[in-house]
C-alpha positions in Angstrom: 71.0 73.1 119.0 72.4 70.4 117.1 74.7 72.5 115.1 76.5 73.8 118.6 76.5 69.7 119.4 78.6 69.5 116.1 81.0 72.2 116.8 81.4 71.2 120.6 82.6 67.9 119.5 84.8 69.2 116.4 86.4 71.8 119.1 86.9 68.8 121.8 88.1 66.2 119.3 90.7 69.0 118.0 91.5 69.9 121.7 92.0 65.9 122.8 94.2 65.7 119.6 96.0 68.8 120.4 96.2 67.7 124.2 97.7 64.0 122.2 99.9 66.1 120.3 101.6 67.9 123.4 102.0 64.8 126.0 104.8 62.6 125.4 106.5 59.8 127.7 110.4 59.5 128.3 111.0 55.5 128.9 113.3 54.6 131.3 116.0 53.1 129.1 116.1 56.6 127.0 116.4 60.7 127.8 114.8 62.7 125.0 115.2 66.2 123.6 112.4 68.9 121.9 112.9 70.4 119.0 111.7 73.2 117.5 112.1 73.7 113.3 114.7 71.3 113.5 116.5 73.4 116.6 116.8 71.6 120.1 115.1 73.7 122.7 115.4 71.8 125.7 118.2 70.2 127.8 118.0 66.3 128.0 114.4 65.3 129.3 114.7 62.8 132.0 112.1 59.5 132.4 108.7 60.6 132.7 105.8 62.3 131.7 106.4 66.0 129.9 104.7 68.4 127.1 105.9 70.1 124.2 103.9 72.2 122.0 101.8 70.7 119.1 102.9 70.4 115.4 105.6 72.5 115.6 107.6 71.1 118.1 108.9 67.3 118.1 110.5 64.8 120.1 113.9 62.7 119.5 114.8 59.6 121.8 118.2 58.3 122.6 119.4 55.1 124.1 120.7 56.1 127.6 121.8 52.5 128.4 125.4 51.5 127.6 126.0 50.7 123.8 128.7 48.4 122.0 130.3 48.7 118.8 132.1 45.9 117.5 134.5 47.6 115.1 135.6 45.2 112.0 139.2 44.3 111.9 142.1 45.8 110.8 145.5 45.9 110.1 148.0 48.0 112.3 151.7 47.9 112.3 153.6 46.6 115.4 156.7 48.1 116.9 158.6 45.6 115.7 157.5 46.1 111.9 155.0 43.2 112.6 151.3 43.4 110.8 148.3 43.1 113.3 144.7 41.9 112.2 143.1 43.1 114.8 139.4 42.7 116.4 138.4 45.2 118.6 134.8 46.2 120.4 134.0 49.9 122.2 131.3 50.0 125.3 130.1 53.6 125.6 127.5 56.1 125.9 125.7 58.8 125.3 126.7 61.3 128.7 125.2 64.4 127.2 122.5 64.1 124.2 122.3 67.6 123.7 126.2 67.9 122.9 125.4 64.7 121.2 122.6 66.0 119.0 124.6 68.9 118.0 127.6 67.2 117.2 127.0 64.2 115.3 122.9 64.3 115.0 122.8 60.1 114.7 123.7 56.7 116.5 125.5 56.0 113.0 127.2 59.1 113.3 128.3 58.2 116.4 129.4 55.4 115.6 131.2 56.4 112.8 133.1 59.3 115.0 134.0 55.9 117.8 135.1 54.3 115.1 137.3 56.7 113.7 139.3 57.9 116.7 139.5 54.2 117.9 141.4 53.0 115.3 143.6 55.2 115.5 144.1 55.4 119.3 145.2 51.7 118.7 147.1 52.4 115.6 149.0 54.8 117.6 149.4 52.6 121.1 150.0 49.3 119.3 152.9 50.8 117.5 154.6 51.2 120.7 155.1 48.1 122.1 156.7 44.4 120.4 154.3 42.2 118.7 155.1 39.5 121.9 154.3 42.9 124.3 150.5 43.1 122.5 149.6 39.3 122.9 150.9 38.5 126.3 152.0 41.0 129.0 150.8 44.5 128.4 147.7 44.1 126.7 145.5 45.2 129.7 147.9 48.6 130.1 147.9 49.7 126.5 143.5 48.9 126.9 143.7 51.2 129.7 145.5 54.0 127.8 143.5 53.9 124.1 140.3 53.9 126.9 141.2 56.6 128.8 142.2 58.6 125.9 138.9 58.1 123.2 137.2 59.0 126.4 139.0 62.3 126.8 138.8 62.8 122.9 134.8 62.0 122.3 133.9 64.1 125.3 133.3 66.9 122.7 130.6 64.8 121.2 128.9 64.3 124.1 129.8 60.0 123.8 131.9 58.6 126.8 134.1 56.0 126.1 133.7 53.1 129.1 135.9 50.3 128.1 137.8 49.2 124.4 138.9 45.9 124.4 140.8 43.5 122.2 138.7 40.6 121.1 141.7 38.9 118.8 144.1 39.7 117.4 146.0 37.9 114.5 148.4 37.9 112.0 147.7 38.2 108.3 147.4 34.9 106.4 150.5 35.3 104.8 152.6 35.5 108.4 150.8 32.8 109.1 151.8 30.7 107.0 155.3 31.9 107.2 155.3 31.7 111.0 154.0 28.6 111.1 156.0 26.7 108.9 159.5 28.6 111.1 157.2 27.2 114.0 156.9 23.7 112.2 161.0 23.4 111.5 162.1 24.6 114.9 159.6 21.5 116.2 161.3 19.5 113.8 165.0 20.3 114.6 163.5 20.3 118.2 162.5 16.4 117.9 165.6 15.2 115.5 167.7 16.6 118.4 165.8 14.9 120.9 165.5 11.0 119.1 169.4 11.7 118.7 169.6 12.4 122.3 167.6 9.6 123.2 169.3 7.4 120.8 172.5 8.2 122.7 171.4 7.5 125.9 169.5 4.4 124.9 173.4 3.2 123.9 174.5 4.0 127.0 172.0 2.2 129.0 172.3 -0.9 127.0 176.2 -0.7 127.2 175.5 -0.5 130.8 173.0 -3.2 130.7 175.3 -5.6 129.5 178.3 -4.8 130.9 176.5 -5.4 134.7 174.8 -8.4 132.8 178.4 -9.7 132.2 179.4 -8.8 135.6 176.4 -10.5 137.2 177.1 -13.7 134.6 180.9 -14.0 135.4 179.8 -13.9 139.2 176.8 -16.3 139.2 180.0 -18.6 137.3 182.5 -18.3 139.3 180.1 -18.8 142.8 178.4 -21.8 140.7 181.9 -23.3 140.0 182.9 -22.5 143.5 180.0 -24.4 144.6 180.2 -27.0 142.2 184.2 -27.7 143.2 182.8 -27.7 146.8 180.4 -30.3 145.9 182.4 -32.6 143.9 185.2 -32.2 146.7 182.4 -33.3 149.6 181.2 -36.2 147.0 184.6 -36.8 146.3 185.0 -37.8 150.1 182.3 -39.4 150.9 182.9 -41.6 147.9 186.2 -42.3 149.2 185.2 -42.7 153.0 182.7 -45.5 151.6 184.6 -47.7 149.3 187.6 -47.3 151.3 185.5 -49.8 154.0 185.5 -52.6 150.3 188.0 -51.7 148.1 186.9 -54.7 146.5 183.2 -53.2 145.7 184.7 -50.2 145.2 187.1 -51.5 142.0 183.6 -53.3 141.0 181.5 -50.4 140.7 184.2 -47.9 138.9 184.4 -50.8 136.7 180.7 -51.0 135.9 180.8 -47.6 135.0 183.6 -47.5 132.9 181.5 -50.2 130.6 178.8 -48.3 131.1 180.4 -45.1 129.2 182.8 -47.1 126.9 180.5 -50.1 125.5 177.7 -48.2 123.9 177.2 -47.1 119.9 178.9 -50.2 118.7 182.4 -49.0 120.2 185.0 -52.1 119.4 187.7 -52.6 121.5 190.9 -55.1 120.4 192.4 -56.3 123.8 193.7 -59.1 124.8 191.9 -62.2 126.7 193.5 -61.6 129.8 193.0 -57.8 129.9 192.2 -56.3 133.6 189.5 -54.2 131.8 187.3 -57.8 131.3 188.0 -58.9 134.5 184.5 -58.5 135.6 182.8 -59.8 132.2 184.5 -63.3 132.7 182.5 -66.1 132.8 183.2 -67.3 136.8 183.9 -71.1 136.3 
């Protein structure tokens, strides 16, 4: 009795193990395939539950989610004999794992193949179009072609290409330098053509400047003098209209000020006694 206990639970242990051996799950993010010595023997296995048999069949998973390689740069040749460092990534796929399988066996693989026909999808559109083309204005078109076209190539592989994209793209150190030092002299020209421009019409402004300051000066004169005549004139009367009522007063007061003016920093005068000039300094008796 104890010996058929023993052997029940060998046989069920070896049955649970083979029953282990023959379930499998499919995640959602993946689709699987069976193989059999090495040979696939299924069509891609959707999410789920499934069997195969045990020992001599296995199971392979592949990433059903959209993938990206980021391809390291490289130099391609412009239209316009210009040399391109450029950056590019691929978003793709795997559309049909079996093809897939059969074709390139890896993800490396894979890789490798995207890589490959990439490049020179690029290589091939790039060298159609001027180096100004690439970095400004038909970037998205020629993306649109070298897509379109890996696609169509890397459907024998069972990969489909969704988008390639330029991340950067740059020239090689040496342009660079070059370009930047044409750049660097053209700013330079650029800026001695604009302080000599400047210089000019600071002149011109200044000429103008002081030929309206001349103008305005020779004006503000002449009204001042005009004024000033006016003034004198209108003093000039009243003056008159007020000594003319004592001429007397009037010949005492120009007199005062005609000492006034002439007897100061030791001026000497030689006159005589009886000079008109001293009438007014005589002692009265």
């Amino acid at each position: 009795m104890r010996r058929l206990s023993s052997i029940f639970l060998i046989v069920l242990a070896v049955a649970l193990f083979g029953l282990w051996q023959s379930v499998f799950i499919v995640d959602q993010t993946e689709t699987a395939l069976v193989l059999e010595l090495g040979k696939p023997v299924s069509s891609a296995l959707k999410p789920g539950l499934h069997f195969k048999l045990p020992f001599i069949q296995n199971v392979i998973y592949f990433d059903s989610r959209v993938l990206e390689y980021d391809a390291p740069p490289a130099e391609i040749l412009t239209k316009d004999k210009k040399n391109l460092v450029v950056d590019n990534y691929s978003r793709w796929r795997i559309k049909n794992p079996l093809l897939f399988y059969k074709s390139v066996r890896t993800i490396s693989r894979g890789i490798s193949r995207i890589d490959d026909i990439v490049y020179a999808q690029l290589r091939v559109a790039l060298g159609q179009y001027l180096l100004t083309e690439i970095v400004s204005s038909k970037r998205a078109e020629i993306m649109r072609r070298v897509t379109k076209k890996c696609d169509e190539l890397l459907q024998d592989y069972g990969i489909e290409i969704l988008d390639v994209r330029i991340k950067r793209a740059d020239l090689p150190p040496e342009n660079e330098r070059a370009i930047y030092n044409r750049m660097r002299a053209e700013r330079e020209r650029q800026a001695k053509r604009y302080r000599s421009e400047g210089r000019e019409e600071a002149s011109k402004i200044r000429s103008m400047a002081n030929r309206e300051r001349t103008v305005m000066l020779a004006e503000a004169t002449e009204k001042a003098e005009i004024l000033k005549g006016e003034g004198e004139a209108l003093a000039t009367s009243i003056y008159a209209q007020a000594f003319s009522k004592d001429p007397e007063f009037y010949q005492f007061y120009r007199s005062l000020e005609a000492y006034k003016k002439s007897l100061k920093n030791k001026t000497q005068f030689i006159l005589t006694p009886d000079s008109e000039f001293f009438k007014y300094l005589k002692k009265s008796k």
